[in-house]
C-alpha atoms as an extended CHARMM CRD file, in Angstrom:
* protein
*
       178  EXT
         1         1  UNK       CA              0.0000000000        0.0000000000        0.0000000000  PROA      1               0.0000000000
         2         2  UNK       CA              1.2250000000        3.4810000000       -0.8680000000  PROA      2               0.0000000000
         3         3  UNK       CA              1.9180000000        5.7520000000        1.5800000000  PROA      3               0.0000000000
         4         4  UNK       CA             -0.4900000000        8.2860000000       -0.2000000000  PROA      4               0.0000000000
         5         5  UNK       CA             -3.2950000000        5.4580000000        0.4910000000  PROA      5               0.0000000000
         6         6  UNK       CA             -1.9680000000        5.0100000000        4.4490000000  PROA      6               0.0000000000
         7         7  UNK       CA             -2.8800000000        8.1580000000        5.0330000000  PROA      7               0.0000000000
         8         8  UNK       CA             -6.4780000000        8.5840000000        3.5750000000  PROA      8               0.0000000000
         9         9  UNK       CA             -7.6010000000        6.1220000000        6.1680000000  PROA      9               0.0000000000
        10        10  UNK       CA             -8.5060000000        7.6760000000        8.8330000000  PROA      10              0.0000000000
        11        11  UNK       CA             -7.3860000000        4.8280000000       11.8070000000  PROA      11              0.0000000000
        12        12  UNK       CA             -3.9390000000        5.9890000000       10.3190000000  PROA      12              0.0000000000
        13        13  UNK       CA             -3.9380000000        9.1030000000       10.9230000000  PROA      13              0.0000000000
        14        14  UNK       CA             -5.3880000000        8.4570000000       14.5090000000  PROA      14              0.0000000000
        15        15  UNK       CA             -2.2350000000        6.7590000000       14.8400000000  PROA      15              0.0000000000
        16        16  UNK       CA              0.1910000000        8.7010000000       13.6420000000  PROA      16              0.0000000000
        17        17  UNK       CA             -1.5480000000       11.8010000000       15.4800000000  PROA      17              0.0000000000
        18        18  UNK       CA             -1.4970000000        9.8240000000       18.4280000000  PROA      18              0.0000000000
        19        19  UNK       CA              2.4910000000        9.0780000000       17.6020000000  PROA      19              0.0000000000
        20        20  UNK       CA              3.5830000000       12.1370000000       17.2460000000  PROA      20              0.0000000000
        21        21  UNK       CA              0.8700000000       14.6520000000       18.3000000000  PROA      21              0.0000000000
        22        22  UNK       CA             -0.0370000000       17.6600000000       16.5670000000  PROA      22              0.0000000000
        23        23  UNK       CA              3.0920000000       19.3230000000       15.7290000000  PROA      23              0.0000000000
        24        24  UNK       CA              4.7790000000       16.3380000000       14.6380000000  PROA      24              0.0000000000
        25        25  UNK       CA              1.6330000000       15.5840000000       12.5100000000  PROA      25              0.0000000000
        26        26  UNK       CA              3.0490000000       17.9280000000        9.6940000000  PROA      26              0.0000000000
        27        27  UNK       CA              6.1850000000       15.7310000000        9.4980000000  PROA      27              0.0000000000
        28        28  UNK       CA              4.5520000000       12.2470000000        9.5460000000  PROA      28              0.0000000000
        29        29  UNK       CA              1.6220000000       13.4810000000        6.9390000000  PROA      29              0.0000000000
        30        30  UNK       CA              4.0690000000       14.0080000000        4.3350000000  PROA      30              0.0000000000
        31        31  UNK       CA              6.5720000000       11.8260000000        4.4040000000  PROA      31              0.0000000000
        32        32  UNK       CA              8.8020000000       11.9830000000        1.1520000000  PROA      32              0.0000000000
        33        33  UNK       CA             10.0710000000        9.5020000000       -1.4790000000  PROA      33              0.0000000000
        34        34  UNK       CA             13.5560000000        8.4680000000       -0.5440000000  PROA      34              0.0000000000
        35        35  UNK       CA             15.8240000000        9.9500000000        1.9750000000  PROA      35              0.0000000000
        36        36  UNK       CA             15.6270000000       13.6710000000        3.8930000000  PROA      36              0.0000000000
        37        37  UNK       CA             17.4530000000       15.3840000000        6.4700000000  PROA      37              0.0000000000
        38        38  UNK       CA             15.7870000000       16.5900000000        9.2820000000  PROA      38              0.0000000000
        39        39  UNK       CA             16.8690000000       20.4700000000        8.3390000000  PROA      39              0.0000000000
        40        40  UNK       CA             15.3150000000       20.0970000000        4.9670000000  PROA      40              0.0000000000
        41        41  UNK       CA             11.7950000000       18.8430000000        6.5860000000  PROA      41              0.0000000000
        42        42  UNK       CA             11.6660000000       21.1290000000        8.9670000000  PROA      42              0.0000000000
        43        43  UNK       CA             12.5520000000       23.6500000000        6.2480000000  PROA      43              0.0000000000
        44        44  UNK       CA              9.8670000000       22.1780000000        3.6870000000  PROA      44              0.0000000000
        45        45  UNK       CA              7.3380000000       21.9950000000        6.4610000000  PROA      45              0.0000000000
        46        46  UNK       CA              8.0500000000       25.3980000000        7.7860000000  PROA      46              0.0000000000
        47        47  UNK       CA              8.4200000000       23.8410000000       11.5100000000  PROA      47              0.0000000000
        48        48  UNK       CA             11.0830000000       24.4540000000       14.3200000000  PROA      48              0.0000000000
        49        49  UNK       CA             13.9490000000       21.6520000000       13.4780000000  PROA      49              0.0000000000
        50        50  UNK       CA             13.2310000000       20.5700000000       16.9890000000  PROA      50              0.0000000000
        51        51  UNK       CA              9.7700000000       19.4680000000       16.4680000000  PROA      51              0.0000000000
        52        52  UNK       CA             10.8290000000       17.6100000000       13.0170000000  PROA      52              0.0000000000
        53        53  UNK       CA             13.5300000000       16.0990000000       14.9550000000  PROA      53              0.0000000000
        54        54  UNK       CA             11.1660000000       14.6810000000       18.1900000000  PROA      54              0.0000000000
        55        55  UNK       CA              8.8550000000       13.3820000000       15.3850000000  PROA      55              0.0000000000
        56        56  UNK       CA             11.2530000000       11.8970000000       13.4530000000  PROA      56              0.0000000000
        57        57  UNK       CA             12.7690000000        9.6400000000       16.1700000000  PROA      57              0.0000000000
        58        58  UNK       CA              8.8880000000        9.1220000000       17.5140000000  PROA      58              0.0000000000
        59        59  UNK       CA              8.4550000000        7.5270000000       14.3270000000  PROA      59              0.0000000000
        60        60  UNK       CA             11.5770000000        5.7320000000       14.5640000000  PROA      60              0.0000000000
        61        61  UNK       CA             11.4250000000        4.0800000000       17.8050000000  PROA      61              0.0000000000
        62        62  UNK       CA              8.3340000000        2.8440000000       16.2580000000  PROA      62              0.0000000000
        63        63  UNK       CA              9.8730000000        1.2510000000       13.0690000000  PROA      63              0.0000000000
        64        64  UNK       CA              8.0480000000        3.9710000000       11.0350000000  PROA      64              0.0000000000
        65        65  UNK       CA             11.2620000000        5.3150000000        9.9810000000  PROA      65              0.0000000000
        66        66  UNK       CA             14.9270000000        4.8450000000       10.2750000000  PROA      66              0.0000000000
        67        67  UNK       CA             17.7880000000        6.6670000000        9.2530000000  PROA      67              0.0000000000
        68        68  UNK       CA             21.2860000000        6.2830000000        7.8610000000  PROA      68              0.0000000000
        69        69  UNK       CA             24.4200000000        8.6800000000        9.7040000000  PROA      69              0.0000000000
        70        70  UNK       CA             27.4840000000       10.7620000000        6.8590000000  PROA      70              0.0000000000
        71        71  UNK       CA             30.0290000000       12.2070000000        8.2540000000  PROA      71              0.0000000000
        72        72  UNK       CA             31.2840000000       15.2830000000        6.2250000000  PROA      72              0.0000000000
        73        73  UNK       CA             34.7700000000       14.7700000000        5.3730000000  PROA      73              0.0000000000
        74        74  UNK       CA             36.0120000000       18.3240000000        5.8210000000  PROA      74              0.0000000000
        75        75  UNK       CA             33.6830000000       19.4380000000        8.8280000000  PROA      75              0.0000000000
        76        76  UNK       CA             33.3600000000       16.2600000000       10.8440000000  PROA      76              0.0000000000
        77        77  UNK       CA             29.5950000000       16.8100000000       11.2220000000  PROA      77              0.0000000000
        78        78  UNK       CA             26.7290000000       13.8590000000       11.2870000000  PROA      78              0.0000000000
        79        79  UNK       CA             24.0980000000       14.1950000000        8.8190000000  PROA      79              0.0000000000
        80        80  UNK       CA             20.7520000000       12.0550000000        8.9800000000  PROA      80              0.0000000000
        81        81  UNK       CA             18.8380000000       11.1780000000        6.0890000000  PROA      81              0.0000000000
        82        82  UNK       CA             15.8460000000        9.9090000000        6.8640000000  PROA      82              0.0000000000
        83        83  UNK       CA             13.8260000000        6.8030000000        5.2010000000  PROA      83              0.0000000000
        84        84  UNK       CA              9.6990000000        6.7190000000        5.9060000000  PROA      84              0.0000000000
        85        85  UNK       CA              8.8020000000        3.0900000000        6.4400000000  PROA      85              0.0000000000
        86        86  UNK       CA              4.7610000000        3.2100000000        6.5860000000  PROA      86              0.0000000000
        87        87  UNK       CA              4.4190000000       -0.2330000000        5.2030000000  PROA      87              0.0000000000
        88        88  UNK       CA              4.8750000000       -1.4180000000        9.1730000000  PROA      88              0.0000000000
        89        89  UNK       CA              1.5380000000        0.8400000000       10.0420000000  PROA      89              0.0000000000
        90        90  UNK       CA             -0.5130000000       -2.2320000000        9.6340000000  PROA      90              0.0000000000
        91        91  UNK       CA              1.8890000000       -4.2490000000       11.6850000000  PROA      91              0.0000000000
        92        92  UNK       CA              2.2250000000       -1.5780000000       14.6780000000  PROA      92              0.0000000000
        93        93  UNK       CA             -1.6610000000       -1.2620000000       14.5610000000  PROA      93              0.0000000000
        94        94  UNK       CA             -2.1750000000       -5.0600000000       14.7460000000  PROA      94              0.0000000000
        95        95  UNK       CA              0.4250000000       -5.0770000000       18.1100000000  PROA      95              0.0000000000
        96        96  UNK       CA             -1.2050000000       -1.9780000000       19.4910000000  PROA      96              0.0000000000
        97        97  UNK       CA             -4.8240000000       -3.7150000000       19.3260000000  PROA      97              0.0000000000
        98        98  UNK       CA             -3.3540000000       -7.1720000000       20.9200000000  PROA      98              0.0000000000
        99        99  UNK       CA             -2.1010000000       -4.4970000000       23.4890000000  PROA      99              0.0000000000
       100       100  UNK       CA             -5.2330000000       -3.3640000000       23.8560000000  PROA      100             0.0000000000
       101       101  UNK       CA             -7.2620000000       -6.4980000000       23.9730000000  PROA      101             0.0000000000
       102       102  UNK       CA             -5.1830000000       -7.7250000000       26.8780000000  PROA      102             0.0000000000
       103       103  UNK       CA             -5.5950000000       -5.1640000000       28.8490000000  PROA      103             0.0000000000
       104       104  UNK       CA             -9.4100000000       -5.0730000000       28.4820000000  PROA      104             0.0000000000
       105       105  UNK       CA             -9.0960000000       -8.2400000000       29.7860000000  PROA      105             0.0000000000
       106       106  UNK       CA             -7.0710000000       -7.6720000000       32.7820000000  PROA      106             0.0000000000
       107       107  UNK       CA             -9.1890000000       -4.6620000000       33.5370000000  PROA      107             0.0000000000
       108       108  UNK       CA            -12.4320000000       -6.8170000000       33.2550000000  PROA      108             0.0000000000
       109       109  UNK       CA            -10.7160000000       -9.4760000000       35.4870000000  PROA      109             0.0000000000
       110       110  UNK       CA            -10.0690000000       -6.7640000000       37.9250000000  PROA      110             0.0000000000
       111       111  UNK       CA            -13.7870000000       -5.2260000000       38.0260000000  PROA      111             0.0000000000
       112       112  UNK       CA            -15.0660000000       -8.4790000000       37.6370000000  PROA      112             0.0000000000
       113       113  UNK       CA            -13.1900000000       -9.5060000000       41.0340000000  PROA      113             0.0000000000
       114       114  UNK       CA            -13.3190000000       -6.7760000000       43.4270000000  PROA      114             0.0000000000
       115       115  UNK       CA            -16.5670000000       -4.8020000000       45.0800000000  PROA      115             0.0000000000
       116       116  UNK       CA            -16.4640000000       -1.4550000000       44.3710000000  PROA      116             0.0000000000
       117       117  UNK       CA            -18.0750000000        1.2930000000       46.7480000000  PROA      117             0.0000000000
       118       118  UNK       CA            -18.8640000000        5.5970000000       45.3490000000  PROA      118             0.0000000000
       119       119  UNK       CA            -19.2970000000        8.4310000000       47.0490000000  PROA      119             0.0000000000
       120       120  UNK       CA            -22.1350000000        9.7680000000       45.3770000000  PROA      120             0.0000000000
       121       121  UNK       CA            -20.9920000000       13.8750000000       46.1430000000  PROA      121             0.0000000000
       122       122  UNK       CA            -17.4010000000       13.4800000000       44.6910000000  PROA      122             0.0000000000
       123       123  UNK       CA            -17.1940000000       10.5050000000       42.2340000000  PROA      123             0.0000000000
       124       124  UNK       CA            -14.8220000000        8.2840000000       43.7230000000  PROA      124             0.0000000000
       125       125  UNK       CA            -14.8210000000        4.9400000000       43.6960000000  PROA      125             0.0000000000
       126       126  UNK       CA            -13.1030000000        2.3280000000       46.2320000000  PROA      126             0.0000000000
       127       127  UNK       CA            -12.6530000000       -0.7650000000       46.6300000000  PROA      127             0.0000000000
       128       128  UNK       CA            -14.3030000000       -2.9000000000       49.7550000000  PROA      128             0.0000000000
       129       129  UNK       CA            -11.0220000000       -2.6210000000       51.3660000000  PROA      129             0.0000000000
       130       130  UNK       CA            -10.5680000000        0.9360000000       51.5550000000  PROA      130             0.0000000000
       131       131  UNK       CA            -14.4520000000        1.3800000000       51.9940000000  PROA      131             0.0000000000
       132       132  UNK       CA            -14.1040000000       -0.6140000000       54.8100000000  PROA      132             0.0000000000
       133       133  UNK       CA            -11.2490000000        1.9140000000       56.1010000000  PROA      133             0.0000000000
       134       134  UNK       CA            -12.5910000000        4.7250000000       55.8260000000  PROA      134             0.0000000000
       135       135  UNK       CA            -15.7190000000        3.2130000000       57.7570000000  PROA      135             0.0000000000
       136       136  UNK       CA            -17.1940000000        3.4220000000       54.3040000000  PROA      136             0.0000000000
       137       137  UNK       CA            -17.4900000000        7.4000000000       54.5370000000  PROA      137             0.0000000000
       138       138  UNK       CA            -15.6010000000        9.4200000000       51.8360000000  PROA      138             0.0000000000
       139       139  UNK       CA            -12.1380000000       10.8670000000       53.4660000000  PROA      139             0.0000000000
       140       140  UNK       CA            -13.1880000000       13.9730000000       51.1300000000  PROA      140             0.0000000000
       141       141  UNK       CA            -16.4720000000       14.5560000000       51.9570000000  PROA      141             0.0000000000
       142       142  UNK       CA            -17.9280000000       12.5940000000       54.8450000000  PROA      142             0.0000000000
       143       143  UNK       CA            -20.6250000000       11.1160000000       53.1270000000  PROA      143             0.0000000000
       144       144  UNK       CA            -21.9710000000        7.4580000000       53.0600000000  PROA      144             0.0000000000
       145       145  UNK       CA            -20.1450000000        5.0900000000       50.3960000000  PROA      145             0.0000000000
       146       146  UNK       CA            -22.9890000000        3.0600000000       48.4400000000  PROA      146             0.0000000000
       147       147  UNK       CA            -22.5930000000        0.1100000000       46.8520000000  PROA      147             0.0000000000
       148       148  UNK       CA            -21.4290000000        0.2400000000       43.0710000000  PROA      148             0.0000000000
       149       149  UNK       CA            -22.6330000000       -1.7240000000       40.8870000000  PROA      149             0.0000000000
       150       150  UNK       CA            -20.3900000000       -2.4130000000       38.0890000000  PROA      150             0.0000000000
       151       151  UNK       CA            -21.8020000000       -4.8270000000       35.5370000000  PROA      151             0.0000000000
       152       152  UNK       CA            -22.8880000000       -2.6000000000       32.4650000000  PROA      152             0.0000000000
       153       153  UNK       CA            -19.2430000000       -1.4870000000       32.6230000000  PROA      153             0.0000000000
       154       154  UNK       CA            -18.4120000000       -5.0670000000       32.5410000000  PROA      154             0.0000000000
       155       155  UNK       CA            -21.0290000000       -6.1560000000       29.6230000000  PROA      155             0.0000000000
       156       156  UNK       CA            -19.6420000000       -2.9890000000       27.5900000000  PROA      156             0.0000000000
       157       157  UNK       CA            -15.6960000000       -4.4520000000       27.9450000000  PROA      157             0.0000000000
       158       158  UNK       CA            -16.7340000000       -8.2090000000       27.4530000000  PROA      158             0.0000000000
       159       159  UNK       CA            -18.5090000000       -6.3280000000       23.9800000000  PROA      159             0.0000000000
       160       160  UNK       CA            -15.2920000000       -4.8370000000       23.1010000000  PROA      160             0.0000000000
       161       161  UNK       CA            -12.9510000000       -7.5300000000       24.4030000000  PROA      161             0.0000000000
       162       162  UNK       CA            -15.6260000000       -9.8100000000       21.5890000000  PROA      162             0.0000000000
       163       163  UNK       CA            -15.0600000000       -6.9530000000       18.6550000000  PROA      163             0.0000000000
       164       164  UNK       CA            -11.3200000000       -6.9610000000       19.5180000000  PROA      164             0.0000000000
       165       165  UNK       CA            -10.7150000000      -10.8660000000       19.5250000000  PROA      165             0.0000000000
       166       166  UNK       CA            -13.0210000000      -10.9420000000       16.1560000000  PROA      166             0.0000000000
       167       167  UNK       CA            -10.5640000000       -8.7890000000       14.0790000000  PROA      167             0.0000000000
       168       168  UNK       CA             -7.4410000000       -9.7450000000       15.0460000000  PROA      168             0.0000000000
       169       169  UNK       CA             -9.2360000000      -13.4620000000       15.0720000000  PROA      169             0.0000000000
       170       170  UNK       CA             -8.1390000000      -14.4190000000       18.5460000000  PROA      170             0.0000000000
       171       171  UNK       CA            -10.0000000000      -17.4190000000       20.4990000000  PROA      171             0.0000000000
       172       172  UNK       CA            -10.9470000000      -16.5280000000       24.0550000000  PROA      172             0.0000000000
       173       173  UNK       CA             -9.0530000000      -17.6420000000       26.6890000000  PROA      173             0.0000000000
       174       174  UNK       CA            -10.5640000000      -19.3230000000       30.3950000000  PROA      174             0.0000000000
       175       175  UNK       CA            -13.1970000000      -16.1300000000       30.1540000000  PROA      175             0.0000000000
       176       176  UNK       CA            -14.7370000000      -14.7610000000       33.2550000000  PROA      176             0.0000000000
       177       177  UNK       CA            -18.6150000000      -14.2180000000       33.0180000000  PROA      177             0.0000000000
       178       178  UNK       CA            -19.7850000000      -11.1970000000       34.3170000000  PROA      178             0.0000000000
């Protein structure tokens, strides 16, 4: 896939965005054919060389790019030319959503096994244990800790833990049944 189609899809640019944020967004949305130095980016892009340069290793230390060191014979100093490597997008995007899927799970494992208690006046929620410390009042407020029920929370990750294990065709482990 071209990099030109990578970034019509929107997931993509999610990523990226998420990557590198929004001033490195400049850098990863147009990546060039072949190699480029960091000063002729940021120069191209009209962006500080600083910002070009965060981005660019963002995108490296995520095997989106990678980059080959010349020493200038006369002055000593390193150049960097840069190589784009979006062809690994689908790759990193596959890892982040196995990421993702297991710790849905260990997050639903956790709800699923612990009694939660709210103070209804501040929005915090604690578990039994530190309900029970408190005397199940809220050390901000005073007021009574109720019982929290947690289970559409738990229905809505077992939902997404399901859509999650569907595309990246995963079979369920020993699940717990909320």
């Amino acid at each position: 896939m071209a990099f030109e189609d990578l970034l019509e899809d929107p997931v993509i640019q999610k990523y990226l965005h998420e990557l590198v944020g929004p001033k490195g967004m400049p850098v990863a949305a147009a990546p060039p054919d072949g190699e480029v130095t960091d000063e002729e980016l940021a120069e191209e892009l009209g962006l500080e060389l600083n910002d070009v340069r965060r981005a660019l290793f963002i995108l490296y230390e995520n095997d989106l790019a990678s980059y080959r060191r010349l020493r200038d014979e006369d002055s000593g100093w390193l150049t960097y030319l840069w190589t784009f490597h979006y062809e690994n997008i689908p790759e990193q995007l596959q890892g982040e959503m196995h990421r993702l899927l297991e710790g849905l799970e260990e997050r639903r494992e956790y709800e699923f096994e612990h009694e939660f208690y709210l103070c209804e006046s501040c929005g915090i929620r604690f578990e039994f244990g530190e309900a029970m410390d408190f005397g199940f009042e809220c050390p901000e407020c005073g007021s009574q800790l109720d019982s929290m029920e947690n289970t559409m929370l738990l229905e809505a990750m077992e939902e997404r833990i399901e859509q999650l294990r569907d595309e990246l065709n995963v079979e369920p482990d020993s699940e717990v049944q909320a």
